[in-house]
C-alpha atoms as one frame of an Amber mdcrd trajectory, in Angstrom:
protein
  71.686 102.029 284.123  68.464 102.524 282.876  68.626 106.389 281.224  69.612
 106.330 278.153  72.758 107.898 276.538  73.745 109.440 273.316  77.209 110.076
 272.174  77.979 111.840 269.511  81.399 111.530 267.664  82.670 111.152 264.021
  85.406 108.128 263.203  89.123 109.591 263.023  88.064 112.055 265.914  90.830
 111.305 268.693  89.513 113.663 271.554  86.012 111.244 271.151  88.650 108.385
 271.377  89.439 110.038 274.652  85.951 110.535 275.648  85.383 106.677 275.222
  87.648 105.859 277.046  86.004 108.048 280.073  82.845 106.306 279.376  84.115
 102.540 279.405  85.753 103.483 283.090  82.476 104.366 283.957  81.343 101.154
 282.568  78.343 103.058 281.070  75.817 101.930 278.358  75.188 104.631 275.282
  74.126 104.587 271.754  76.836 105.842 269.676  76.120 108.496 266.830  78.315
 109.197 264.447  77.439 113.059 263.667  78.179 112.600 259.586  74.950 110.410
 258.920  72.859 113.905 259.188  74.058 117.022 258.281  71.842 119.017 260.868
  74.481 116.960 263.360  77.119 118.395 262.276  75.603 121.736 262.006  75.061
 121.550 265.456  77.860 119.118 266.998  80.413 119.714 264.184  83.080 121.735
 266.694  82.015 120.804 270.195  82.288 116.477 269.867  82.425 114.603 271.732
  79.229 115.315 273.261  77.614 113.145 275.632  73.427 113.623 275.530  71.149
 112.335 278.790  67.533 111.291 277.733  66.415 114.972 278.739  68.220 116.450
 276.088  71.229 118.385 278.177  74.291 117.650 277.094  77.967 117.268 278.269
  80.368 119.193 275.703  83.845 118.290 275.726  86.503 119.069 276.711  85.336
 116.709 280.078  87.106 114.843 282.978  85.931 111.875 284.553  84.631 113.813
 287.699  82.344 115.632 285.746  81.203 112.945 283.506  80.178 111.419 286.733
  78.593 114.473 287.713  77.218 115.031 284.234  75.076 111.131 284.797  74.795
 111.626 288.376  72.853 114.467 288.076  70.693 112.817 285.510  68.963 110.716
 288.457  65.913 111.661 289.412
């Protein structure tokens, strides 16, 4: 895949544990970033990670299924 995903989680987070495990079936390649390194992360991702980012900037709050992760990257294609 050539677009270019973000995810954002923290360590000790379970439900991005979960989310991980949604991307990996999906066999998809992200950056991971862990929203404690900048505090205007967790301002803004502190109570909605795991959050998956597309190179455009929208975003894919959890909670998320696999179906509309799919959607979520499908969409993404242009």
């Amino acid at each position: 895949m050539t677009n270019r995903l973000r995810f954002y989680y923290t360590d000790g987070c379970h439900l991005c544990d979960d989310a991980l495990v949604l991307l990996a079936q999906l066999n998809l390649t992200f950056v991971k970033v862990d929203i404690v390194e900048k505090q205007a992360l967790i301002a803004l991702y502190g109570t909605l990670i795991p959050v998956v980012e597309n190179e455009s900037g929208s975003t894919l709050n959890w909670p998320f299924s696999l179906q509309q992760l799919q959607n979520f990257i499908s969409n993404q294609k242009g």
